[in-house]
Structures are given as structure tokens and as C-alpha cells.
C-alpha positions as CSV (number, residue, x, y, z in Angstrom):
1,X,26.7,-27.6,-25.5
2,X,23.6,-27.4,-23.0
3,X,25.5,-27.7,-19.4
4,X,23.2,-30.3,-17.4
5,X,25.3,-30.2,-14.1
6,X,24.7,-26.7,-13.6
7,X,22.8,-23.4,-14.9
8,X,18.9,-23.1,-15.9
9,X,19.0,-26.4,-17.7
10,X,20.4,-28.5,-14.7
11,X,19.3,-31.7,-14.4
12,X,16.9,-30.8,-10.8
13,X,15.2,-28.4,-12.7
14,X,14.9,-30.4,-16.0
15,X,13.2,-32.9,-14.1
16,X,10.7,-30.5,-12.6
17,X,9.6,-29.3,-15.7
18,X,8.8,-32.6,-17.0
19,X,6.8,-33.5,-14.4
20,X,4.7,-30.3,-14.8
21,X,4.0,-30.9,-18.5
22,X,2.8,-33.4,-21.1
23,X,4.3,-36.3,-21.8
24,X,5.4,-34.1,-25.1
25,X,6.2,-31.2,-23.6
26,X,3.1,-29.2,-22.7
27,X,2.2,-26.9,-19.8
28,X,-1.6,-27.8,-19.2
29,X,-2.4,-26.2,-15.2
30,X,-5.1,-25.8,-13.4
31,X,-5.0,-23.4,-11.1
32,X,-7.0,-23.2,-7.4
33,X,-4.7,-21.2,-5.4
34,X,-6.8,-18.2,-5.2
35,X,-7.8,-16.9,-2.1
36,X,-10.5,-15.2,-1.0
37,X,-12.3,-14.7,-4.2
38,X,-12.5,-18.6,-4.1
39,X,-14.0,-18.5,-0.8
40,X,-16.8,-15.9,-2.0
41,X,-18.0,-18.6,-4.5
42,X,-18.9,-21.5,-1.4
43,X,-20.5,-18.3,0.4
44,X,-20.6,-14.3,-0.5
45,X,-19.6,-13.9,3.1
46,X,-16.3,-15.3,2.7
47,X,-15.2,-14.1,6.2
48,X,-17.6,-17.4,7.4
49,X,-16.2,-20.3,5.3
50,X,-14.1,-22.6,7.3
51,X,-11.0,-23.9,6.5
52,X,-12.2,-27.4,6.2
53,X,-14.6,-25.6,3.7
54,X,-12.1,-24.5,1.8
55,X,-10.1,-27.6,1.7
56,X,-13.2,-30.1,0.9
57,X,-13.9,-28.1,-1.9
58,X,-10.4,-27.7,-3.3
59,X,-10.0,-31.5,-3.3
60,X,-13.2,-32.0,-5.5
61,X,-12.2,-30.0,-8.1
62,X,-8.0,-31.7,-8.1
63,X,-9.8,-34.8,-7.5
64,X,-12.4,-34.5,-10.8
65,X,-9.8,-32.8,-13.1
66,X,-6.5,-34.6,-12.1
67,X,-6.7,-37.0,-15.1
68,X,-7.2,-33.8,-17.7
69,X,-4.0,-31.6,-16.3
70,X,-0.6,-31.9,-16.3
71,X,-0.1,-30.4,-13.1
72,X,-1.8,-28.2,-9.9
73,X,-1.2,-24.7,-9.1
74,X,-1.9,-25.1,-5.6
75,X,-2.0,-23.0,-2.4
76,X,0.2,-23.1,0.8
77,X,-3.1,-23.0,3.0
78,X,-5.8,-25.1,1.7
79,X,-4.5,-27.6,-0.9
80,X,-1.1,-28.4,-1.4
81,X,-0.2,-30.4,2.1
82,X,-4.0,-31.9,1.7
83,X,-3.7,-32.6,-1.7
84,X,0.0,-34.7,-0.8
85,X,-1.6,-36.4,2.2
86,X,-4.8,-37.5,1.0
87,X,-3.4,-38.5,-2.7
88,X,-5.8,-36.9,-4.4
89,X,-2.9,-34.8,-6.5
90,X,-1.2,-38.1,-8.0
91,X,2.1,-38.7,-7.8
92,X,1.6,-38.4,-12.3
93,X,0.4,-34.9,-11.7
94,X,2.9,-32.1,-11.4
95,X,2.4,-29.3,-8.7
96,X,3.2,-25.9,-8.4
97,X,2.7,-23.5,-5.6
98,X,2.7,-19.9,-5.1
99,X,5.5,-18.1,-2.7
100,X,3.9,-14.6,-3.0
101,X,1.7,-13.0,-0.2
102,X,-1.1,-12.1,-1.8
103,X,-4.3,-12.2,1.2
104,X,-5.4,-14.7,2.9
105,X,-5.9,-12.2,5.4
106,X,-8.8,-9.5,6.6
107,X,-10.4,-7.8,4.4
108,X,-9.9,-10.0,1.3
109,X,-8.5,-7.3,-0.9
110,X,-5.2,-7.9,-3.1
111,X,-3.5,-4.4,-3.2
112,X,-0.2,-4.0,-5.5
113,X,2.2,-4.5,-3.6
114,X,4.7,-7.5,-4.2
115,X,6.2,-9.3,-1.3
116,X,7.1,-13.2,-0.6
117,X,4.8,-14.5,1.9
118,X,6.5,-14.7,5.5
119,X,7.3,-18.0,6.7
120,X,7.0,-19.7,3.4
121,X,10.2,-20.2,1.4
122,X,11.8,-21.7,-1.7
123,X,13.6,-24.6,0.4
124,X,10.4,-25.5,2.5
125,X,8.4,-25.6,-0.9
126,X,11.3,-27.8,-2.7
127,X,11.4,-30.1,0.3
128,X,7.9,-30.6,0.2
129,X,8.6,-32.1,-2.9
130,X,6.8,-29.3,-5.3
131,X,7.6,-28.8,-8.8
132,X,7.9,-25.5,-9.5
133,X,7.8,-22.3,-7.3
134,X,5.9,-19.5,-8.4
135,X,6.1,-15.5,-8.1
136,X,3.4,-13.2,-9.0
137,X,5.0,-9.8,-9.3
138,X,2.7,-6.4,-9.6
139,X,4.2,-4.8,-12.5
140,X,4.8,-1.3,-13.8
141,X,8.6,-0.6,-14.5
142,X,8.2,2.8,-14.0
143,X,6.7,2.4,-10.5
144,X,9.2,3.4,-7.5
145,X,9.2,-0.2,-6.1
146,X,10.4,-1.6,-9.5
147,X,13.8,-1.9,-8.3
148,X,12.8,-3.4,-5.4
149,X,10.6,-5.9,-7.7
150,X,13.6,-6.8,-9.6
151,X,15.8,-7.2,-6.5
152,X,13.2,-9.7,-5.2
153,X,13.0,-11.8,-8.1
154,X,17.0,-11.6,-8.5
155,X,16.8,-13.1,-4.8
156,X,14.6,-16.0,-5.9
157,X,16.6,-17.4,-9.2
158,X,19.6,-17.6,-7.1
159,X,17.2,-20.0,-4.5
160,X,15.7,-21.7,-6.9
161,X,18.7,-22.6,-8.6
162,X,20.1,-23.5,-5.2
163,X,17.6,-26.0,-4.5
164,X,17.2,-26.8,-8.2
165,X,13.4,-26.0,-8.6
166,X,12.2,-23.8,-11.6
167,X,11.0,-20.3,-10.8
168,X,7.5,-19.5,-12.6
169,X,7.0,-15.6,-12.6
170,X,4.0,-13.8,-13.1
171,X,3.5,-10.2,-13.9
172,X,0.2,-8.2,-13.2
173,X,-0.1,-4.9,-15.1
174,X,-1.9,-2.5,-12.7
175,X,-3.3,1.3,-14.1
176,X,-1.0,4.1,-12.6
177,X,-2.6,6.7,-10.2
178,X,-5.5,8.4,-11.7
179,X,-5.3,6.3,-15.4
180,X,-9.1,4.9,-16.0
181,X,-8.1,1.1,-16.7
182,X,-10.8,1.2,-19.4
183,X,-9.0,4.4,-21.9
184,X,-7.4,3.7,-25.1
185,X,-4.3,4.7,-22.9
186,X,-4.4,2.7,-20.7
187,X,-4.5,-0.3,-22.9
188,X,-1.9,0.5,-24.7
189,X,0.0,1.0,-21.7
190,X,-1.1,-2.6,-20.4
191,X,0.2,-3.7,-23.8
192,X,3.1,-2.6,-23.5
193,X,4.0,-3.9,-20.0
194,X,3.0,-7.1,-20.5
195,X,5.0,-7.5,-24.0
196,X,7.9,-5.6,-22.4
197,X,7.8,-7.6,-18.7
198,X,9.1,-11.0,-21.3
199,X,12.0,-9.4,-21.9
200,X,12.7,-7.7,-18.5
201,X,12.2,-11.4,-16.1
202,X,13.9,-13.8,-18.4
203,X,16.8,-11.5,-18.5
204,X,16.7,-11.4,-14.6
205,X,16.9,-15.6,-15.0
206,X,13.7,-16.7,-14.4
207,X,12.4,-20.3,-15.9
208,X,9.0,-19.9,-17.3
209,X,6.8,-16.7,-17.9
210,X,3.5,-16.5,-16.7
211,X,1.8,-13.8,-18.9
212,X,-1.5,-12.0,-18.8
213,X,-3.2,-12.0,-22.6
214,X,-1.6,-8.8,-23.8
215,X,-4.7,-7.1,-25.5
216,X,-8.5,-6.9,-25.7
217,X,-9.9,-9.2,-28.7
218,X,-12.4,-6.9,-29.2
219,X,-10.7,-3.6,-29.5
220,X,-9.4,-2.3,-32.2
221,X,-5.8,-0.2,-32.7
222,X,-5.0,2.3,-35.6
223,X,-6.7,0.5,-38.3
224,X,-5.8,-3.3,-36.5
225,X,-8.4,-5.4,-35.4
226,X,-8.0,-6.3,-31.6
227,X,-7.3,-10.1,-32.8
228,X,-4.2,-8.5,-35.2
229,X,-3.0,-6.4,-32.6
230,X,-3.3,-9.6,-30.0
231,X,-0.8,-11.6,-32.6
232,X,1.7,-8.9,-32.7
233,X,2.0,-8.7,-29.2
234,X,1.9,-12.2,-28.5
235,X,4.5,-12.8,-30.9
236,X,6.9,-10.0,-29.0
237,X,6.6,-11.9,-25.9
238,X,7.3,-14.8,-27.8
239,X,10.5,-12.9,-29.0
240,X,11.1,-11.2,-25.6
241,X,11.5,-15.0,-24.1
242,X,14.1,-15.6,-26.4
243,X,13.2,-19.5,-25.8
244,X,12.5,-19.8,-21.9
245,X,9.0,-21.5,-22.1
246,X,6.0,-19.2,-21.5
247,X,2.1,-19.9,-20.7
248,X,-0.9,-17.8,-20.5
249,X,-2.8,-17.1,-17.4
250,X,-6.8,-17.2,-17.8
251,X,-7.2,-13.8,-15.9
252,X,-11.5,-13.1,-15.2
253,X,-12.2,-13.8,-19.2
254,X,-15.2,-16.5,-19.8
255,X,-13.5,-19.7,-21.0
256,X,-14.9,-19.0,-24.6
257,X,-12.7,-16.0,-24.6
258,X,-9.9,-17.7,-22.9
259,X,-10.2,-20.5,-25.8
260,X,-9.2,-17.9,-28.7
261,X,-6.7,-16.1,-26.3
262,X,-4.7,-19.6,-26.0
263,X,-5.2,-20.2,-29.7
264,X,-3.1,-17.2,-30.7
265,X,-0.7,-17.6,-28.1
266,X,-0.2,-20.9,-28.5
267,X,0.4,-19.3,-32.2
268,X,2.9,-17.0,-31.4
269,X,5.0,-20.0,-29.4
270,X,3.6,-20.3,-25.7
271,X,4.2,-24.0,-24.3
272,X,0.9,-23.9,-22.3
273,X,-1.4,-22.1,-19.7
274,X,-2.2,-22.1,-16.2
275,X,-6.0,-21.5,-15.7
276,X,-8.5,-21.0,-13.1
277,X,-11.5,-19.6,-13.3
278,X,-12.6,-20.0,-17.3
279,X,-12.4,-23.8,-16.3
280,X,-13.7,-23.8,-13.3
281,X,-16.1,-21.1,-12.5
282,X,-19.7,-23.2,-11.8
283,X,-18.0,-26.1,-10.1
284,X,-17.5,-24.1,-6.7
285,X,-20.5,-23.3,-4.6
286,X,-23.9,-24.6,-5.5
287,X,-25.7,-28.0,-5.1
288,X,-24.1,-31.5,-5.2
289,X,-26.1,-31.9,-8.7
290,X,-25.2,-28.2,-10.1
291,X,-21.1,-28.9,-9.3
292,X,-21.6,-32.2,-10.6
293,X,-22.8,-31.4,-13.7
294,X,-20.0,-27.9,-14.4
295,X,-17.2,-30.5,-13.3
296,X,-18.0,-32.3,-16.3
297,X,-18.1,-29.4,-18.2
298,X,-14.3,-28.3,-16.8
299,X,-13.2,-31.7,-17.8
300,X,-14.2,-30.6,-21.3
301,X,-12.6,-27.3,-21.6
302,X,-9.1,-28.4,-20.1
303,X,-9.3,-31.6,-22.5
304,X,-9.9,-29.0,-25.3
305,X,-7.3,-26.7,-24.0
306,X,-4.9,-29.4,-24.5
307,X,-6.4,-30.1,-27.8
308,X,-5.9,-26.3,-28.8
309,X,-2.2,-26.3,-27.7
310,X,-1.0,-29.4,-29.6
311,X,-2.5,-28.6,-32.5
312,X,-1.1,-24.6,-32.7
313,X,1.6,-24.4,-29.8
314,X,5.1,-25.9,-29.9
315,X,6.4,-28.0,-26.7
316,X,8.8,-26.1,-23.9
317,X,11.7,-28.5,-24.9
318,X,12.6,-30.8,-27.7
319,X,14.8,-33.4,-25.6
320,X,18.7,-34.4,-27.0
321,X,19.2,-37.5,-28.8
322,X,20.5,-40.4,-26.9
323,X,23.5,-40.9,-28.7
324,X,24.1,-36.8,-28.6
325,X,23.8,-37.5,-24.6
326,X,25.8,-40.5,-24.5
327,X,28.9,-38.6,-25.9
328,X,28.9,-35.5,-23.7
329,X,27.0,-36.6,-20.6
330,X,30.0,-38.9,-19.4
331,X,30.6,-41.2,-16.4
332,X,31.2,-39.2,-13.2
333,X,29.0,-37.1,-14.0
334,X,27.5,-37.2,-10.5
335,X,31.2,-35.9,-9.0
336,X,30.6,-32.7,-11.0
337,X,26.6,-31.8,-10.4
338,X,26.3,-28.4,-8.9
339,X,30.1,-27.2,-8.4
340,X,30.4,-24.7,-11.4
């Protein structure tokens, strides 16, 4: 019997999910929480874009696309607090915001390292009244800090479940020192990661994967076209999940490449996606006309998106029957929440 007092399925984070998703049960984010590769699109000097900037044009794109998504991946600087006081996220519209330290600082650049941003912490986030926290995690299990990775993200399930808000984790595959990013070796080893990393953060007790596309489309593997060697994988991370819900980042790829990546991983079982760029790239920066017009365009693609995952993906949760609730999830109830 699924314990709703206590354990991954409580009832906080149960909640949480569903207000992140679908009515039936679908993951469809948009994400603006990048950094300063956001900021380079209002002005190649990012260095001069003001944080009013940065928070004006934020707010456009939530406010365009808030109808078409069922929630925000939002950042601690620009968006989130702005998006709660001015309403533009509606109170319909899930959100989700990042705990990890990646920039916002000089020089722009991202480096591998993983670390949780200082000052920013699960309980702050859940008091804030966020949906979901989430963790992006540089990833290579045979790197000397993967120890250290693991005891990091051990740290934030037990949080999380404290304050009963799900933990979203996200692993990057990086090269290792001296591996060209572009060699049939490296692409395998990429593969392999990312298939292997399902496995590896569920088992740690996270709530929902957050997975890079595991292959390139167009290349082709010991007699497998890049598509066929795309299902296989996305299928083992399907596997690897062993049922915790899982959703597919959109990466740099042009949304026409993103479209078939979703289509065979919402295939292989994946509950949804969480996407920047290939739905919004033309809607930052530019004239009033030329954002106008690409905003239109991104209410397109995430409408489709949607489209593509109910017709090939299967929702994170089919929910009990009443009368199967009715029987086990008793009177007092309340006296019980959170003390196993």
C-alpha cells in the first residue's frame, strides 16, 4: 500500500507535483532560469544589462507563455520573487526553481563543478511557496568529486523530504580531460552516463530526473541509425527510473530537433520536459515587433510539445480510486502525517 503520510509519495510532495503538471499528469516547463547566456541575448555585452533588464524581459516571456505551460523553471535572481509579486506566474501555474550555483557572477562562464548556491536553501525555497526544487549536478561517476556529488544530493532528499517539496535532479555529462567532445568515444561515453545517471539518482531518492537526450539523431552506432540507438537508450533510462517520473531537458538543439527528441522519449515513458531555449530562442533581445512576432511562435511549439507528449508519453501518476482511498486513508490521518 502507497504510504501518503510519509516517504516519496507523501501527501506535501504529491501536491507539488500536481501543481507542476497537467491536469492529466504531464510535465510541460518552460524554463528561463539561465544566467548569463540569457543576458547575452538583450546585449552581447552581458556585463552591461541591468537587473531591471533582466527582470522586464523575464516577465514577458512567463507573461506570453503562462497559459501554454504547466509550470516555470525560474531563477532566484531575476524571476521567481518578481514573477510571485507582480502575478504574472498565476497562481494555476506551477514553479520550480534552481538551488545550484551555477554563475551569476564575473566572467559568465559555468565550469563543472557542483555546489548549492550559498545563501539559498531548500526551506527558504519551500517557504516561498515553490513547487519543486531543482539540482543540476555535473556528472561523470568516475570523476574524483563523484562522491562528493552523491553526498550532496543525499543531503538534499533528506531536506526536501523534510519540508515535503520534490527534488528535480539534473545531470550534465561533461568530456574528461583531454577527450574531444566530438569522437565516437566520447559519445558513447556521454551515452552511457546519461543512461547510467537514471539509475544512480533515483537510487539516491530523488523525485523526478531531469535528463539530457542521451544520443545524437544523426549519428550512427555499429550498424544502428542514431534514431535506433536514441530509443534504446531512452528506453534504459526509462528502465533505470524504475517508475520515478522523468523529463527531457531541451539542451542548445533547435526546437525542430528537440520536437523528435521528445517524441522518442516521450516513447520510451518520460512524463514531460523542461525547455528553454528551442522555445524561446528569438523572443529575447530584438525589437518590440521581432519578440512579438517569435512569442507567437513559442506559444506554438510548447502547445505542440504538449500535443507530442499526450499523444506518445504516459502521465507521472495514475491517481488511486476514491473508494481504494476511502478504505485505507482513514480518519486521523492528520495525527500520523510525518512521524514514521
Amino acid at each position: 500500500m502507497t504510504d501518503w503520510l510519509s516517504g516519496p509519495d507523501s501527501l506535501g510532495k504529491l501536491r507539488s507535483l500536481t501543481r507542476i503538471s497537467t491536469e492529466d499528469g504531464f510535465i510541460a516547463t518552460l524554463a528561463v532560469d539561465h544566467p548569463e547566456n540569457y543576458l547575452a541575448m538583450i546585449d552581447p555585452d552581458w556585463r552591461r544589462v541591468t537587473s531591471a533588464q533582466a527582470t522586464r524581459s523575464k516577465l514577458e516571456l512567463i507573461a506570453a507563455l503562462a497559459p501554454h505551460a504547466s509550470a516555470f523553471l525560474v531563477d532566484p535572481l531575476w524571476s521567481m520573487a518578481q514573477g510571485i509579486v507582480t502575478g504574472v506566474i498565476p497562481a494555476s501555474t506551477g514553479i520550480i526553481t534552481g538551488i545550484e550555483s551555477l554563475s551569476y557572477q564575473a566572467g559568465g562562464g559555468f565550469g563543472t563543478m557542483t555546489a548549492v548556491r550559498e545563501g539559498w536553501t531548500v526551506e527558504k525555497i519551500k517557504t516561498l511557496g515553490a513547487d519543486a526544487v531543482k539540482m543540476v549536478v555535473w556528472w561523470r561517476p568516475d570523476a574524483g568529486d563523484a562522491d562528493e556529488i552523491r553526498r550532496i544530493v543525499s543531503h538534499l532528499v533528506e531536506e526536501c523530504a523534510r519540508h515535503q517539496i520534490p527534488l528535480v535532479v539534473e545531470p550534465l555529462w561533461y568530456p574528461a580531460d583531454g577527450q574531444d567532445p566530438n569522437s565516437e568515444l566520447a559519445r558513447d561515453d556521454r551515452l552511457e552516463t546519461i543512461v547510467g545517471a537514471a539509475k544512480e539518482f533515483v537510487g539516491l531518492g530523488i523525485d523526478v530526473l531531469k535528463s539530457e537526450f542521451p544520443a545524437d539523431l544523426g549519428a550512427a552506432s555499429d550498424g544502428a541509425s542514431g534514431e535506433e540507438v536514441s530509443t534504446q537508450a531512452a528506453r534504459a533510462i526509462d528502465s533505470g527510473c524504475g517508475g520515478t517520473p522523468w523529463v527531457m531537458l531541451s539542451g542548445s538543439s533547435t526546437y525542430e530537433v528537440f520536437r523528435r527528441q521528445l517524441t522518442i522519449v516521450a516513447q520510451a515513458g518520460a512524463c514531460g520536459f523542461m525547455a528553454g531555449r528551442a522555445i524561446w530562442t528569438g523572443a529575447v533581445g530584438g525589437t518590440d515587433e521581432q519578440r512579438r512576432e517569435a512569442l507567437a511562435r513559442c506559444q506554438t511549439r510548447l502547445d505542440e510539445s504538449l500535443s507530442i507528449l499526450r499523444a506518445n508519453g504516459r502521465p507521472w501518476r495514475q491517481p488511486p480510486a476514491i473508494d481504494d482511498v476511502a478504505e485505507t486513508l482513514t480518519a486521523g490521518w492528520h495525527e500520523r502525517y510525518l512521524e514514521s
